[in-house]
py3Dmol code that shows the C-alpha trace and the ligand (Angstrom):
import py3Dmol

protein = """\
ATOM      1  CA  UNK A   1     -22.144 -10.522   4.331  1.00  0.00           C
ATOM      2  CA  UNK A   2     -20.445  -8.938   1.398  1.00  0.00           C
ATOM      3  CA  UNK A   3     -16.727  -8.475   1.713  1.00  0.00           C
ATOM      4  CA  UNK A   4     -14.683  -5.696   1.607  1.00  0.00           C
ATOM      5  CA  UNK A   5     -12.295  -4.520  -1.166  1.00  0.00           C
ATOM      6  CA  UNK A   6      -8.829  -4.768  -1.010  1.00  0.00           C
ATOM      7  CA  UNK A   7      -6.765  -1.970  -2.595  1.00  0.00           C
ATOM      8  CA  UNK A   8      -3.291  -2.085  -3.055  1.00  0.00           C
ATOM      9  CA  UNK A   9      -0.707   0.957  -3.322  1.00  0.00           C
ATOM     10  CA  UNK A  10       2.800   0.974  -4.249  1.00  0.00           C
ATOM     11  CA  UNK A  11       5.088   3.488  -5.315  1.00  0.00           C
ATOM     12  CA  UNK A  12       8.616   3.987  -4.970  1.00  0.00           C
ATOM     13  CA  UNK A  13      10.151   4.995  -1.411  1.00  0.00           C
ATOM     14  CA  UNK A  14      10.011   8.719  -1.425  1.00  0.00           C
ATOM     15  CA  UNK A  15       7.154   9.534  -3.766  1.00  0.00           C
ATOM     16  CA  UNK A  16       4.862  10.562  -1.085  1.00  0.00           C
ATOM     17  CA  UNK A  17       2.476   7.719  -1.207  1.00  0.00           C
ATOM     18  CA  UNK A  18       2.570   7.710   2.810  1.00  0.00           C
ATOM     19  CA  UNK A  19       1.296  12.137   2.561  1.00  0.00           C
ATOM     20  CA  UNK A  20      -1.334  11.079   0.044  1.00  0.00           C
ATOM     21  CA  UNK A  21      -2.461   8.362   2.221  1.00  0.00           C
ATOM     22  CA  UNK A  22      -2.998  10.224   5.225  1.00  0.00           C
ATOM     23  CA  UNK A  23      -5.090  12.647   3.757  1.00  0.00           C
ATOM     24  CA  UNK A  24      -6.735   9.880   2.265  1.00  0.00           C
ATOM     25  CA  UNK A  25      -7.464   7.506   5.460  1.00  0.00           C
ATOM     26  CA  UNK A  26      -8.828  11.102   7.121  1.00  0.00           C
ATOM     27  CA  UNK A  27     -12.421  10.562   5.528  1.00  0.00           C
ATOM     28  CA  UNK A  28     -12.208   6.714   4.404  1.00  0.00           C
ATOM     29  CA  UNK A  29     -13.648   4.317   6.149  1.00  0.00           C
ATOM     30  CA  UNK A  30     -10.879   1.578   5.002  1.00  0.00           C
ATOM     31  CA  UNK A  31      -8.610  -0.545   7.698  1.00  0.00           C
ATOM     32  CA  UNK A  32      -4.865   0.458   6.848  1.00  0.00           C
ATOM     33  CA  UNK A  33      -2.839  -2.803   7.120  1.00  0.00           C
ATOM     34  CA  UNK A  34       0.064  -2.251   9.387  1.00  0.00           C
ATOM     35  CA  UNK A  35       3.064  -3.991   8.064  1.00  0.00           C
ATOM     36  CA  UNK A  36       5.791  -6.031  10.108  1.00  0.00           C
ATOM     37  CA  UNK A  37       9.400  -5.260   8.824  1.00  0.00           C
ATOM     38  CA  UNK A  38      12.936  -6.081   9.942  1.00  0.00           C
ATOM     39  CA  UNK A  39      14.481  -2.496   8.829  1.00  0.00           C
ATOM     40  CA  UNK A  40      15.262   0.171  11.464  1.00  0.00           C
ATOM     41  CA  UNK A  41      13.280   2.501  13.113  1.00  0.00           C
ATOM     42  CA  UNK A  42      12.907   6.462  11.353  1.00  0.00           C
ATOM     43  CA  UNK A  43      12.891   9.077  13.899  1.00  0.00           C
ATOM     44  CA  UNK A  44       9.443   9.735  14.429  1.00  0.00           C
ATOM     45  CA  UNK A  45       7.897   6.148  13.683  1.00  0.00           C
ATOM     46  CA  UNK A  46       6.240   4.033  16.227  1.00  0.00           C
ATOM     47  CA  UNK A  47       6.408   0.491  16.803  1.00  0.00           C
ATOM     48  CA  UNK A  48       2.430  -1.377  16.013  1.00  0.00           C
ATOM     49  CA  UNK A  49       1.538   2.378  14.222  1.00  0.00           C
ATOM     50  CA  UNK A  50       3.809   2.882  11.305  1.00  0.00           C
ATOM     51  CA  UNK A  51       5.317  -0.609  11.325  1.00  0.00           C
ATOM     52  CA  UNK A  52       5.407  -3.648  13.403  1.00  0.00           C
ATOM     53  CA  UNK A  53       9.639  -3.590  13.593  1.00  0.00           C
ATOM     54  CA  UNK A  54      10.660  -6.835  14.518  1.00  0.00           C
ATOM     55  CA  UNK A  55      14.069  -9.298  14.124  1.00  0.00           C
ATOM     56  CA  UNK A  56      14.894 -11.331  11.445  1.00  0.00           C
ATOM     57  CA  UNK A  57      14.246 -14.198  13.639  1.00  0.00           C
ATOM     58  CA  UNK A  58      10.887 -12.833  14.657  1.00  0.00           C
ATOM     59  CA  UNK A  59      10.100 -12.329  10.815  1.00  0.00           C
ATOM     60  CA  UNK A  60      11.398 -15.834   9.723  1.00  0.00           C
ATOM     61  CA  UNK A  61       9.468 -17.446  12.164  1.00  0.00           C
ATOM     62  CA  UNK A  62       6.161 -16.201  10.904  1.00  0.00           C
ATOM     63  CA  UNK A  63       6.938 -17.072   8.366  1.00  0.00           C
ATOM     64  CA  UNK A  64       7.271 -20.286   8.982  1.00  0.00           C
ATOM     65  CA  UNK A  65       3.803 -20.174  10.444  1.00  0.00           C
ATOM     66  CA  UNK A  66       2.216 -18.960   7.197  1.00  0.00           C
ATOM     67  CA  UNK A  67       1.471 -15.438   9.397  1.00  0.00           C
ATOM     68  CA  UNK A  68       1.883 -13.428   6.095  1.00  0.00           C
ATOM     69  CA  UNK A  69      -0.483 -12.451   3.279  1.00  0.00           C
ATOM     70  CA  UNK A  70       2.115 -11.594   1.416  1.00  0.00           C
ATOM     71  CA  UNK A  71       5.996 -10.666   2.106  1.00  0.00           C
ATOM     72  CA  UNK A  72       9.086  -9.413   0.164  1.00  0.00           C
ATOM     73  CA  UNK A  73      12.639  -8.203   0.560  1.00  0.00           C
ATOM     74  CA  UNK A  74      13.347  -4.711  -0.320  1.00  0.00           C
ATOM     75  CA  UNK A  75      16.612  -2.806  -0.022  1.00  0.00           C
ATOM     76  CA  UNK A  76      17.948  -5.685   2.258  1.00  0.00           C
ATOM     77  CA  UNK A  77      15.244  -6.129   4.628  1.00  0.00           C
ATOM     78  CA  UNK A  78      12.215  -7.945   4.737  1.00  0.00           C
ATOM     79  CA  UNK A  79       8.598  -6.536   4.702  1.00  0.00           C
ATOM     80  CA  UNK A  80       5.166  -8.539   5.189  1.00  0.00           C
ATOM     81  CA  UNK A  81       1.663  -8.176   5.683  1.00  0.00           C
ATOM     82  CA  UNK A  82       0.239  -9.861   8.347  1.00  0.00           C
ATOM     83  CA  UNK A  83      -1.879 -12.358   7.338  1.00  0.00           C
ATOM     84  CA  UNK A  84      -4.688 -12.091  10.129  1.00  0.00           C
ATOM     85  CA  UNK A  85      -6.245  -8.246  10.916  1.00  0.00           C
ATOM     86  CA  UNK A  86      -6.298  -8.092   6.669  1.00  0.00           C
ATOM     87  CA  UNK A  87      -7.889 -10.982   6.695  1.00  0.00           C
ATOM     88  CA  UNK A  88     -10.726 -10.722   9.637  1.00  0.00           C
ATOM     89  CA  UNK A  89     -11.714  -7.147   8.385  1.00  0.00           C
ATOM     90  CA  UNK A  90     -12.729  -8.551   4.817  1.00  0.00           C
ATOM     91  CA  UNK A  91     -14.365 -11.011   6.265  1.00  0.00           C
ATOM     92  CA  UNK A  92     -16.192  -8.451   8.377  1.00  0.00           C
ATOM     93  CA  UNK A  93     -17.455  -6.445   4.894  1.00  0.00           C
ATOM     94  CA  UNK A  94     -14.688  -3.234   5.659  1.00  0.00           C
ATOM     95  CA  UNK A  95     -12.223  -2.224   3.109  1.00  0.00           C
ATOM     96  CA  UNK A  96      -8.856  -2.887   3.973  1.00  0.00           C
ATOM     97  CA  UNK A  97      -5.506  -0.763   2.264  1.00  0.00           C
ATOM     98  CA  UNK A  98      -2.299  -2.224   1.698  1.00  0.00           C
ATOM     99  CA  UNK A  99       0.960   0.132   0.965  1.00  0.00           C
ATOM    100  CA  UNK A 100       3.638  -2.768  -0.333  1.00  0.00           C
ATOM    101  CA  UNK A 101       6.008  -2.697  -2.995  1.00  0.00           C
ATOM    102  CA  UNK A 102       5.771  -4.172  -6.274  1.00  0.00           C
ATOM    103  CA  UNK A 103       6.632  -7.913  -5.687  1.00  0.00           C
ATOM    104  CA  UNK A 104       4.446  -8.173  -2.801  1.00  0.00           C
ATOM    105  CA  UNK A 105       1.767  -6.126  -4.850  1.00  0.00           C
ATOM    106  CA  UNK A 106       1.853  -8.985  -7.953  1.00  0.00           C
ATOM    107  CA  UNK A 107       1.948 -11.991  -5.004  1.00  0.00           C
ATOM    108  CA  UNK A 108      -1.589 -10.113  -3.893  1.00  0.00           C
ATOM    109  CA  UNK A 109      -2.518 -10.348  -7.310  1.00  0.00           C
ATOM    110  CA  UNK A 110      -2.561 -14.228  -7.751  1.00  0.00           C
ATOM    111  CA  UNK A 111      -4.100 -14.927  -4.964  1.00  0.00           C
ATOM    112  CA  UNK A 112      -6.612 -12.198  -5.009  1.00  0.00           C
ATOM    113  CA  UNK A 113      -7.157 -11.062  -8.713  1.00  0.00           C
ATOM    114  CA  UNK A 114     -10.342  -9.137  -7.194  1.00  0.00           C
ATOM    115  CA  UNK A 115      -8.071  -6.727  -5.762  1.00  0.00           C
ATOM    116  CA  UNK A 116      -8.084  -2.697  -6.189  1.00  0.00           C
ATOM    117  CA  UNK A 117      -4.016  -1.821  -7.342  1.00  0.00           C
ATOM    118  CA  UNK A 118      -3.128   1.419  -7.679  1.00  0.00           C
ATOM    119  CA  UNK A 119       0.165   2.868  -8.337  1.00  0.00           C
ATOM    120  CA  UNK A 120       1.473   6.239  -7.030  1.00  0.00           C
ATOM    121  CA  UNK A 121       4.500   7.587  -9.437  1.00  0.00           C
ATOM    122  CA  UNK A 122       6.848  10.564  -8.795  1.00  0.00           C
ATOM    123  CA  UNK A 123       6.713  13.502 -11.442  1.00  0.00           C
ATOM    124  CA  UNK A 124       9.969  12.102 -12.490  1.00  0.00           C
ATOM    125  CA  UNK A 125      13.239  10.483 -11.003  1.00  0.00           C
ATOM    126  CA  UNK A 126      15.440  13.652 -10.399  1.00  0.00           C
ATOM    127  CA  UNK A 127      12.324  14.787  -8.610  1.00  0.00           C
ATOM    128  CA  UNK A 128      12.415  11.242  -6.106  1.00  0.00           C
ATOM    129  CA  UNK A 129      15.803  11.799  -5.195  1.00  0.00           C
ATOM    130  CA  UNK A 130      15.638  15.275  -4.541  1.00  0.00           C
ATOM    131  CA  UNK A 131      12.789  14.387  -2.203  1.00  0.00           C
ATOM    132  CA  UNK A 132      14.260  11.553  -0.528  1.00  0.00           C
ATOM    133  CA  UNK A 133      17.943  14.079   0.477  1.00  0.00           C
ATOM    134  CA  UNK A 134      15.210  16.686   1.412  1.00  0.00           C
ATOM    135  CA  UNK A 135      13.497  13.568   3.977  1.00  0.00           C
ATOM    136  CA  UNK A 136      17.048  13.016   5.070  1.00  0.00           C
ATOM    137  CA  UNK A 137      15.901   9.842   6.712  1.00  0.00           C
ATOM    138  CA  UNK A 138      18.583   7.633   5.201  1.00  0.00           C
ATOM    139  CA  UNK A 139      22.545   8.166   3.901  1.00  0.00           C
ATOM    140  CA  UNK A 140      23.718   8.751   0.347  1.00  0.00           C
ATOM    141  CA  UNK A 141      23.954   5.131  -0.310  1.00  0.00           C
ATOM    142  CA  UNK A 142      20.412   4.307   0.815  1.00  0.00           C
ATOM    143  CA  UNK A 143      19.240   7.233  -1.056  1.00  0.00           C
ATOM    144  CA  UNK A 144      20.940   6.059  -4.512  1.00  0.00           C
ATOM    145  CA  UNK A 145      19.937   2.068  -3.319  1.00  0.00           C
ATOM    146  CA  UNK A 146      16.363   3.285  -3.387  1.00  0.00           C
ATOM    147  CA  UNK A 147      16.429   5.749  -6.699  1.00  0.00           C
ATOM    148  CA  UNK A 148      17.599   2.876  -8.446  1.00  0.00           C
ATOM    149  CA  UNK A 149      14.938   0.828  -6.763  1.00  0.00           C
ATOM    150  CA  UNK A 150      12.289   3.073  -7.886  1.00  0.00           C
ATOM    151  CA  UNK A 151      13.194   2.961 -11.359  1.00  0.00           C
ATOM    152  CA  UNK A 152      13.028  -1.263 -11.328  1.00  0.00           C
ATOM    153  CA  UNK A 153       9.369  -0.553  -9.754  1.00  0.00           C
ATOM    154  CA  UNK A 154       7.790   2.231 -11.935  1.00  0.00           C
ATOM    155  CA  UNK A 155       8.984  -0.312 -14.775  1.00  0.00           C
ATOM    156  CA  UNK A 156       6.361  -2.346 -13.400  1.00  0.00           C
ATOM    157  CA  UNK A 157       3.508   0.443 -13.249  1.00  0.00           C
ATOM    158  CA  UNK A 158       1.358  -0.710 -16.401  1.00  0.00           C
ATOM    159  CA  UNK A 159       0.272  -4.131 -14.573  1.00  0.00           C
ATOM    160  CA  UNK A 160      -1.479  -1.479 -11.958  1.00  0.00           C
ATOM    161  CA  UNK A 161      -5.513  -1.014 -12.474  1.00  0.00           C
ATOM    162  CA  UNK A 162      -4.566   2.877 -11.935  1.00  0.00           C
ATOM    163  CA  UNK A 163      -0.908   5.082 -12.336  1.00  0.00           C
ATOM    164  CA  UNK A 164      -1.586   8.596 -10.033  1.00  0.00           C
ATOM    165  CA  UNK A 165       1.349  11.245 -10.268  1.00  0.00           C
ATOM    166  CA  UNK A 166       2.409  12.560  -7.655  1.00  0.00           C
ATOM    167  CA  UNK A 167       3.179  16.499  -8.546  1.00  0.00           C
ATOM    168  CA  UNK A 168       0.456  18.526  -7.235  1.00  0.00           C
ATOM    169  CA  UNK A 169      -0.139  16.591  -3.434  1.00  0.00           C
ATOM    170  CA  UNK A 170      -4.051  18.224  -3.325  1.00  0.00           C
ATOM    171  CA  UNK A 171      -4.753  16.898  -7.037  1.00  0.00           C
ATOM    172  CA  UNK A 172      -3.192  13.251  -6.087  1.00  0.00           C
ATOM    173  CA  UNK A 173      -5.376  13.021  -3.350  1.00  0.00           C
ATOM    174  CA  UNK A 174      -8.152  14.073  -4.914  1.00  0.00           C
ATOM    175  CA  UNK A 175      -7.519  11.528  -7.640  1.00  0.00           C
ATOM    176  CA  UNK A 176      -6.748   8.667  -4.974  1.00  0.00           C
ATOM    177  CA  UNK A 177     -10.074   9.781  -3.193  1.00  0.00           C
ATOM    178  CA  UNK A 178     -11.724   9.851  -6.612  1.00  0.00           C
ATOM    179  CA  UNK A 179     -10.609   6.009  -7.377  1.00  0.00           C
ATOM    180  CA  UNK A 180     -11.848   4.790  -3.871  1.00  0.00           C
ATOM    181  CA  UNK A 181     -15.079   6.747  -4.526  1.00  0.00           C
ATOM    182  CA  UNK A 182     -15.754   4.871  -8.117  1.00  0.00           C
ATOM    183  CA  UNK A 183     -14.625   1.906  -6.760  1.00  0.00           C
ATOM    184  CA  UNK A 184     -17.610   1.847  -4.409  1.00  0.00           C
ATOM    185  CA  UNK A 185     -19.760   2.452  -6.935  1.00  0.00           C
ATOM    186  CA  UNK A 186     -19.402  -0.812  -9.131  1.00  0.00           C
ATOM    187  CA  UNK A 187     -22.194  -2.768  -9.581  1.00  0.00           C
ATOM    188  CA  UNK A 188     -20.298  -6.082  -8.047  1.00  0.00           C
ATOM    189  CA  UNK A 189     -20.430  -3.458  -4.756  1.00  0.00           C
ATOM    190  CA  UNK A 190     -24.029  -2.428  -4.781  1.00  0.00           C
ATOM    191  CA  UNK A 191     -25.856  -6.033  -4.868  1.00  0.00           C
ATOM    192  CA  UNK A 192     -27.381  -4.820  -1.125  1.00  0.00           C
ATOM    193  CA  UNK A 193     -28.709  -1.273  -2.918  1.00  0.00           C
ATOM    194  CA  UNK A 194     -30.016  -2.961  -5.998  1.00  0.00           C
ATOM    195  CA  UNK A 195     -32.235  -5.029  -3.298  1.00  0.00           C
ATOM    196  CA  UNK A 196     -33.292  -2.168  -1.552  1.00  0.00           C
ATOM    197  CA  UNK A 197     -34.290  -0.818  -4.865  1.00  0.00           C
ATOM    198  CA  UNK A 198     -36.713  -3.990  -5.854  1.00  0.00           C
ATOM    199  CA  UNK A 199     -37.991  -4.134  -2.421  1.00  0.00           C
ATOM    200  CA  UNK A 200     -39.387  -0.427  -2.402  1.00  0.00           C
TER     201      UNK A 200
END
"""
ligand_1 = """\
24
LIG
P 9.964 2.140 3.740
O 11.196 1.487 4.270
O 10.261 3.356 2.906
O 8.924 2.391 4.810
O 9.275 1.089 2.750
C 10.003 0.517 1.711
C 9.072 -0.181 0.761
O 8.461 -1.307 1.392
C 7.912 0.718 0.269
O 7.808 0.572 -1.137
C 6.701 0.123 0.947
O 5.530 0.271 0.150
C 7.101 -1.341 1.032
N 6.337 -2.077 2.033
C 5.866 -1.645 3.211
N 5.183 -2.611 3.841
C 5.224 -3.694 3.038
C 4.681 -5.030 3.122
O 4.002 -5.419 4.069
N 4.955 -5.875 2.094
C 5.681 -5.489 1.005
N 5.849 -6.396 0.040
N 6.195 -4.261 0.892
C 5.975 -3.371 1.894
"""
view = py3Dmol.view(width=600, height=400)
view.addModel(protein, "pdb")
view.setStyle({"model": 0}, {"cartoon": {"style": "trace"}})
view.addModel(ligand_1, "xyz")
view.setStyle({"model": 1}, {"stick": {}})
view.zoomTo()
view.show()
């Protein structure tokens, strides 16, 4: 059986790659990797939906196990994607979607160079942090921690297969949608149409 693409998507903390995506995953058929962390809770989030939240014990020790695909620390806390479900549903021929940040993103890239990466950027960096006061999720510190995060990570946007801006949130989703959609298309994904084809 043929196996599914994996795309990556990063973008810095506030840019709205999480609003794109859910408009995305609405019509996809692509399994969205949920990712184990040791940071805290948002209001709102749910343990096993938005995150697996776990200790840094917990994290260290699956570590230890090899249990991740990839993992980084960001903003002092660690984030990973479990090795397993990501995996099992390649295997299986479905796409699979990763949201990580940028180191985890170029770790995914050695080992799987076949790999979809896509890059979500904020119309600029006054226009991040006036998003992430407007979330009001975090403190002023965290907010600044993470503005000057997101300028280390959009440094590393050019290594991405595609850069999407997010300024218009209908035309970035059209354009993520658009990707996916050509994506698909590529010959290396069509080998079981191009039989059909011959057979007919
Ligand atoms: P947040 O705390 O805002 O949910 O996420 C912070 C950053 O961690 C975001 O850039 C997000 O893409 C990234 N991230 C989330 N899950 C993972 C993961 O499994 N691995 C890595 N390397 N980064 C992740």
């Amino acid at each position: 059986m043929k196996r599914g693409t994996l795309f990556v998507i990063s973008g810095p903390s506030g840019c709205g790659k999480g609003t794109i995506l859910q408009e995305v995953m609405r019509d996809a058929d692509v399994y969205f990797s949920v990712s184990a962390t040791t940071r805290q809770m948002r209001p709102g989030e749910v343990d096993g939906v938005n995150y697996r939240f776990m200790t840094n014990e917990a994290f260290e020790s699956l570590i230890e196990q090899d249990g991740f695909l990839e993992y980084a620390g960001y903003c002092d806390h660690y984030y990973g994607t479990p090795r397993q479900p990501v995996e099992e549903h390649l295997a299986a021929g479905q796409n699979v979607l990763l949201e990580i940040e940028v180191v985890g993103a170029a770790k995914i890239r050695e080992k799987c160079p076949e790999a979809v990466f896509l890059f979500i950027m904020p119309p600029s960096l006054s226009e991040l942090e006036r998003r992430l006061h407007k979330r009001a999720t975090e403190p002023e510190d965290i907010v600044q921690q993470r503005v000057a995060q997101a300028a280390r990570e959009i440094s590393c946007a050019k290594a991405y297969d595609y850069i999407v801006v997010n300024g218009e949130l209908s035309e970035a989703v059209a354009e993520v949608e658009a990707i996916l959609r050509a994506e698909s298309c590529r010959g290396i994904n069509k080998e079981e149409l191009i039989r059909e084809v011959l057979e007919k």
